[in-house]
FIBA-849600 format. One record per residue (C-alpha): x, y, z; residue number from 1. Coordinates in nm, 2 decimals, decimal comma. Layout:
BEGIN
px;py;pz;num
X;Y;Z;NUM
...
***
This chain:
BEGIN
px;py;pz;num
-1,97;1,73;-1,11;1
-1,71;1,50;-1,35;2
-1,41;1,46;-1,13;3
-1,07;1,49;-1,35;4
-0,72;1,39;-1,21;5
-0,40;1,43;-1,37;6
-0,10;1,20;-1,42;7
0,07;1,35;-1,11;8
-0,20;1,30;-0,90;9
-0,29;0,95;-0,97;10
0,10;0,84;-0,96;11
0,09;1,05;-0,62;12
-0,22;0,87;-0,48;13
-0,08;0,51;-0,60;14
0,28;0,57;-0,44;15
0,08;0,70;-0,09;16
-0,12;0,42;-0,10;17
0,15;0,20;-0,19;18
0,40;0,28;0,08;19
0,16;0,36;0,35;20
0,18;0,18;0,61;21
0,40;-0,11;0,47;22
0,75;0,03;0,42;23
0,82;0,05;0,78;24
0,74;-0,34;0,83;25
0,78;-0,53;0,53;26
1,19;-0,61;0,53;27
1,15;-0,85;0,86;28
0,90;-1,09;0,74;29
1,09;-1,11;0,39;30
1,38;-1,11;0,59;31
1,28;-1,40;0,79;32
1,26;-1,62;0,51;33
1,51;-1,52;0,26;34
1,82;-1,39;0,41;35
2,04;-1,22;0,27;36
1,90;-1,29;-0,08;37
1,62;-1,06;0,04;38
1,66;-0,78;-0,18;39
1,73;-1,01;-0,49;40
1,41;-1,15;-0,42;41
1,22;-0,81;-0,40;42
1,46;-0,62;-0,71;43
1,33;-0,95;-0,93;44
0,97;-0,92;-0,86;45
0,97;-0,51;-0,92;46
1,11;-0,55;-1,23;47
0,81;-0,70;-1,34;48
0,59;-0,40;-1,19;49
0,63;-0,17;-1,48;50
0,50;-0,46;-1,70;51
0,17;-0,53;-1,45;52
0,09;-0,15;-1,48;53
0,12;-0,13;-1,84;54
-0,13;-0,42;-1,85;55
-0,36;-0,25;-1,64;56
-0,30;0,02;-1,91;57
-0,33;-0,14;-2,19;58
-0,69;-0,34;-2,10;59
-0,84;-0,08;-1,89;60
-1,12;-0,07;-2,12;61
-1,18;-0,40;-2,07;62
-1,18;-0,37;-1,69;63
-1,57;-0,27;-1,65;64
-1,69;-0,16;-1,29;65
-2,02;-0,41;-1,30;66
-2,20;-0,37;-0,99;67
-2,04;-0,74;-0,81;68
-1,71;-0,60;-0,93;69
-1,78;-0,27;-0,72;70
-1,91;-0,49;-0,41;71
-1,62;-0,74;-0,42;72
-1,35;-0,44;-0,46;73
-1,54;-0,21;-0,22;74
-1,58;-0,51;0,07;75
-1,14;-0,58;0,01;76
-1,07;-0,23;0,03;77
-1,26;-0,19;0,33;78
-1,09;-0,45;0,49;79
-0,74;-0,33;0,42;80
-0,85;0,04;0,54;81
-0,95;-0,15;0,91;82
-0,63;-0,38;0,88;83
-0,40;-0,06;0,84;84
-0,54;0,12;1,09;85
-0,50;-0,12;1,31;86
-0,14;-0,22;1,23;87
-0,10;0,13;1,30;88
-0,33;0,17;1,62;89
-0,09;-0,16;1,75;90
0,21;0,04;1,67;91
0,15;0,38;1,79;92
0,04;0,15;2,10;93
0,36;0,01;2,13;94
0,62;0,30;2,06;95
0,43;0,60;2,12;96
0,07;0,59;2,38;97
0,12;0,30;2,55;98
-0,13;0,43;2,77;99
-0,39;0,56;2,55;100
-0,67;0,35;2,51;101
-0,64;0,21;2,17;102
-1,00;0,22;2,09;103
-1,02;0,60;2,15;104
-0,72;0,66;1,88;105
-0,90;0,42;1,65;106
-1,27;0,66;1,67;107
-1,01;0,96;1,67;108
-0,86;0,85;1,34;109
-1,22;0,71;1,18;110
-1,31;1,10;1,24;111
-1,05;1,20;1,04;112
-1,11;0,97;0,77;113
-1,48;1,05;0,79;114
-1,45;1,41;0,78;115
-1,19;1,36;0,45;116
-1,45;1,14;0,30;117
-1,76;1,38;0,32;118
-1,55;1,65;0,20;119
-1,46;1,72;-0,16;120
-1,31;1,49;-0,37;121
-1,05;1,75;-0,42;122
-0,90;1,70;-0,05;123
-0,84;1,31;-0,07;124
-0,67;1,37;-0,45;125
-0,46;1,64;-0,33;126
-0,34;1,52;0,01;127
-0,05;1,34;-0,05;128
0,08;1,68;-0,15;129
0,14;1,74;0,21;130
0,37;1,43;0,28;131
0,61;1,51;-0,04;132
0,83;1,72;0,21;133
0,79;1,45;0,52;134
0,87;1,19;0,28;135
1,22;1,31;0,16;136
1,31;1,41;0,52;137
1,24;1,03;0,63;138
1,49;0,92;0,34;139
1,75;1,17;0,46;140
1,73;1,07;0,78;141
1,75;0,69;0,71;142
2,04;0,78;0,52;143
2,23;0,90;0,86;144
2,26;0,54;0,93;145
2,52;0,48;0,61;146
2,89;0,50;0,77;147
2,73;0,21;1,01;148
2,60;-0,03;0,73;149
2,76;-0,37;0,68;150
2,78;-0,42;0,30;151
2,89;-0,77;0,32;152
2,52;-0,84;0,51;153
2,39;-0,82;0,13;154
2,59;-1,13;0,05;155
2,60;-1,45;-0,04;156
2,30;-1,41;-0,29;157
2,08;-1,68;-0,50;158
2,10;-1,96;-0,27;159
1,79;-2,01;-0,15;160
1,59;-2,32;-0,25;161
1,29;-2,32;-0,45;162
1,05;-2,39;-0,14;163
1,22;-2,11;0,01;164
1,19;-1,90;-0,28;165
0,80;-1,99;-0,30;166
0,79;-1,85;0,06;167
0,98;-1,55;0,03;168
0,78;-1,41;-0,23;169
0,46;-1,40;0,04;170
0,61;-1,12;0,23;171
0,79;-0,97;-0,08;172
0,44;-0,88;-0,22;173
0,31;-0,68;0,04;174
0,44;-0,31;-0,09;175
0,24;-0,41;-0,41;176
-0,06;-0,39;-0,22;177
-0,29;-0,10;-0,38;178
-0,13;-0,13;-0,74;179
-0,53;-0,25;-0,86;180
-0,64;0,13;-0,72;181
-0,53;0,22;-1,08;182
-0,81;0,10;-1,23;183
-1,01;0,29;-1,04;184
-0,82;0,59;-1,04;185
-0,75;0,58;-1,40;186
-1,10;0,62;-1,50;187
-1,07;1,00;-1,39;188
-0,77;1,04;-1,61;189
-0,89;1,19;-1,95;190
-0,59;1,09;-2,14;191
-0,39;0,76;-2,19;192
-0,08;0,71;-2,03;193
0,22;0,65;-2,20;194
0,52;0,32;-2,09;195
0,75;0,58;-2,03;196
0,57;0,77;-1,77;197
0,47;0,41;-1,58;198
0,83;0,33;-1,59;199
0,93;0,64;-1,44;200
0,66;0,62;-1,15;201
0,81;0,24;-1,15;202
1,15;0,33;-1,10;203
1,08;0,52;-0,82;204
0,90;0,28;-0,63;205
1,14;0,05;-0,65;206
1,42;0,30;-0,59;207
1,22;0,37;-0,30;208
1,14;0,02;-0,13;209
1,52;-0,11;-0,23;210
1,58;0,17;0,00;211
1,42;0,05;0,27;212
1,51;-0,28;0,24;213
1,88;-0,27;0,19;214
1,97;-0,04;0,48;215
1,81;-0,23;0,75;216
1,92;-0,56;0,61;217
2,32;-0,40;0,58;218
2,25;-0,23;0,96;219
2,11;-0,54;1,12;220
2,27;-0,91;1,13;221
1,99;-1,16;1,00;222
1,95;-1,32;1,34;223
1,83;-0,98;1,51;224
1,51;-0,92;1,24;225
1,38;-1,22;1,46;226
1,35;-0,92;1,69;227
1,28;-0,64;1,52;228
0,88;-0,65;1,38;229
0,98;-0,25;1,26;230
1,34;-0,23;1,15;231
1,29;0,07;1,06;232
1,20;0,26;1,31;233
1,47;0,02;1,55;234
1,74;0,17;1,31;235
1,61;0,54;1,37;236
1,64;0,50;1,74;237
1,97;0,40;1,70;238
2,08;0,75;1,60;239
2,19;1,03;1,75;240
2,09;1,40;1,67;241
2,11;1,72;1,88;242
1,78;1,86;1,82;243
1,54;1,54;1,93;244
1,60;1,33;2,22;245
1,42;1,00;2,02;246
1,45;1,02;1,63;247
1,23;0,70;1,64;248
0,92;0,93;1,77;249
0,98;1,18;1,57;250
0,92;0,98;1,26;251
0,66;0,74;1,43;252
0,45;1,09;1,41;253
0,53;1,13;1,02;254
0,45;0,74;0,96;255
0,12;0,83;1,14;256
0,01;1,09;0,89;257
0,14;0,85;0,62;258
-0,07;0,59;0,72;259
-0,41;0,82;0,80;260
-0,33;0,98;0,44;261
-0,31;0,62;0,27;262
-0,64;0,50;0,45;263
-0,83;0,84;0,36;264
-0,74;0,75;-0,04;265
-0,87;0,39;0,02;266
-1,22;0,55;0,17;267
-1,19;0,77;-0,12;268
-1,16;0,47;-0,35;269
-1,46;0,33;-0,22;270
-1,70;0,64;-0,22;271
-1,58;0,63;-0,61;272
-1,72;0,28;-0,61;273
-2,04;0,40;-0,46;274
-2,12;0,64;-0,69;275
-2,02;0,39;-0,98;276
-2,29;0,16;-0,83;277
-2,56;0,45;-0,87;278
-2,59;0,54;-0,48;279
-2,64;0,92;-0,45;280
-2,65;0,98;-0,12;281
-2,35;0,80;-0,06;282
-2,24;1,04;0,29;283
-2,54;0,86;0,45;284
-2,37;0,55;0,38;285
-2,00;0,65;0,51;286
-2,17;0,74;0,83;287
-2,29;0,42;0,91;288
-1,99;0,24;0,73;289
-1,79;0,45;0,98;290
-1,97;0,34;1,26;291
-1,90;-0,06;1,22;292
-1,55;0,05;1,09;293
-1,43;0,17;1,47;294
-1,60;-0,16;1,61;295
-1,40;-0,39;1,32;296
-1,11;-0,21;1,31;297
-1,08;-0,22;1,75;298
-1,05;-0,64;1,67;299
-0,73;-0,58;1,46;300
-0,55;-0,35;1,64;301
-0,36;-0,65;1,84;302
-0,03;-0,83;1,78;303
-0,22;-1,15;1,66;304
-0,46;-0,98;1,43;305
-0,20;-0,76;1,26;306
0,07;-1,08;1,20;307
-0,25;-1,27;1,07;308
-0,35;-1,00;0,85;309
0,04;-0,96;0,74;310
-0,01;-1,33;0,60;311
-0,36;-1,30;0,47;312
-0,31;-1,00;0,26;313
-0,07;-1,12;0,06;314
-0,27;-1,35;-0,09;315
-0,57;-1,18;-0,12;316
-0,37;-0,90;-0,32;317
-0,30;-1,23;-0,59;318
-0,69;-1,25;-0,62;319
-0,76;-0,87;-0,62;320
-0,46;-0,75;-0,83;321
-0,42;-1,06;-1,09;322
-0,68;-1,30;-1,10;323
-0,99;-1,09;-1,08;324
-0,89;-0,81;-1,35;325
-0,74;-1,13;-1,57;326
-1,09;-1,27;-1,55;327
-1,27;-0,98;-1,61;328
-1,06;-0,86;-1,93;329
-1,05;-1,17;-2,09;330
-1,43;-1,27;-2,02;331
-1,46;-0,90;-2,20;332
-1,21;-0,95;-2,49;333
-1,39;-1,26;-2,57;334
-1,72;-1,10;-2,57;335
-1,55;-0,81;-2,79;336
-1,48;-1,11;-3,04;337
-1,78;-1,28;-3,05;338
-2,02;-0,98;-3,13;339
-1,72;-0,92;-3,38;340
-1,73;-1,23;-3,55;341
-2,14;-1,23;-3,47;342
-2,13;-0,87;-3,70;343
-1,95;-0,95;-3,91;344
-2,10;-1,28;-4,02;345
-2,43;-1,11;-4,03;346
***
């Protein structure tokens, strides 16, 4: 059976994965580095993410799925599924089940992920649906923090060096991590998409991230993110409501489900990849790929393996996101041109 998405879903799926596990983590490393230039630095670069989708949209013929492709994509994805779920394993270890043994949570979440993935395709694609609710009461409840922010925090701005710069824009990258899922996902989409509707999902991403980056750095002074590896969740506990005793657990739980939803559409991405390959019996496969995934996954979940990972990925989402589809769909354009010029010389 043809699988068919629509434009909601895929902009649903790419905002999940996007967020995920990042958004509660991201501002202190950025931070770090850039100050209070930090959200300059970030609202620069996502301007230009409305321009890096419409790429993707405009060449996505030229994008093919070769077999290598499917490996090489398959093999990075895999790695980022075992990488979140360890950055989550390490946190829930931290604020939540300190005495839980962390390997049990991380076969307890591969069984979720499992059962998800030999399902039907329908229940990956549909279930962010169930975080749209969880997301907006996570903003709201950020936003309780607003009579205590410092605006002045955000200020002085464009002073950093270029060496500086250079370095801030590691960290910056990491909520773009997933943005190359669209040309996956976009080959279930039966129409085109138009600028308009990629500057609208765009906007609010951005909207979204600025968001979390702005409150924590107007809550906090600079020299406390040396502290804080999850601002986030620091600012949270920081508040006071009558129905919860710890706001921070309360949305540790939400971030949780955020984080297994996000993972379940990367396995999802590479079951598509599978299939693109040719393997049928692909549920045979996620078995065993589930197997070694618990074992991998049980090496990351540690302080050292997730700040490693935080400074790895980075990079690798340059090679996955830029220079591999900028290879492929100019090595295709040019082979477009030459069988053009080859017909029509002939």
């Amino acid at each position: 059976m043809k699988i068919r998405i629509t434009q909601t879903q895929l902009f649903l799926m790419l905002f999940i994965v996007q967020t995920g596990t990042v958004f509660i983590s991201f501002q202190a490393p950025l931070i770090r580095v850039a100050g209070s230039d930090a959200w300059l630095v970030f609202l620069c670069l996502g301007l230009l993410f409305p321009l890096h989708l419409w790429l993707f949209e405009r060449f996505i013929d030229r994008f093919i799925w070769s077999k290598p492709v499917c490996v090489l994509y398959g093999l990075y994805w895999y790695f980022i599924c075992s990488s979140l779920i360890g950055k989550t394993v390490y946190t829930l270890n931290v604020w939540a089940f300190p005495e839980t043994p962390m390997l049990l949570v991380i076969a307890l979440m591969t069984s979720v992920l499992l059962a998800v993935v030999l399902s039907k395709p329908t229940t990956a694609i549909n279930l962010g649906v169930i975080l749209i609710p969880l997301i907006l009461i996570f903003v709201l409840f950020v936003s309780l923090a607003v009579n205590d922010l410092i605006w002045t925090n955000l200020l002085p701005v464009a002073h950093l060096s270029l060496s500086e710069l250079q370095k801030a824009l590691q960290p910056a990258q990491l909520p773009f991590v997933g943005i190359e899922l669209y040309l996956l996902f976009r080959l279930l989409l039966p129409e085109k998409v138009s600028f308009r509707n990629l500057a609208i999902y765009s906007s609010i991403w951005l909207a979204f991230f600025m968001y979390m980056l702005i409150f924590p750095l107007a809550y906090f002074s600079l020299k406390e993110f040396d502290l804080f590896p999850d601002p986030i969740m620091y600012l949270l506990k920081s508040q006071e409501v009558t129905f919860v005793e710890r706001l921070d657990l309360f949305f540790i739980y939400i971030w949780l489900a955020w984080s297994i939803v996000t993972v379940c559409i990367y396995a999802f991405a590479v079951v598509r990849l599978l299939t693109l390959m040719g393997i049928a019996n692909y549920k045979k496969h996620a078995v065993w790929m589930a197997v070694i995934f618990i074992f991998i996954t049980n090496t990351m979940a540690t302080k050292s393996a997730v700040e490693m990972n935080a400074i790895l990925i980075p990079y690798l989402h340059t090679v996955f996101a830029m220079a591999i589809p900028a290879f492929i769909i100019i090595s295709n354009q040019m082979r477009r041109r030459k069988r053009t010029g080859e017909g029509a010389s002939g």
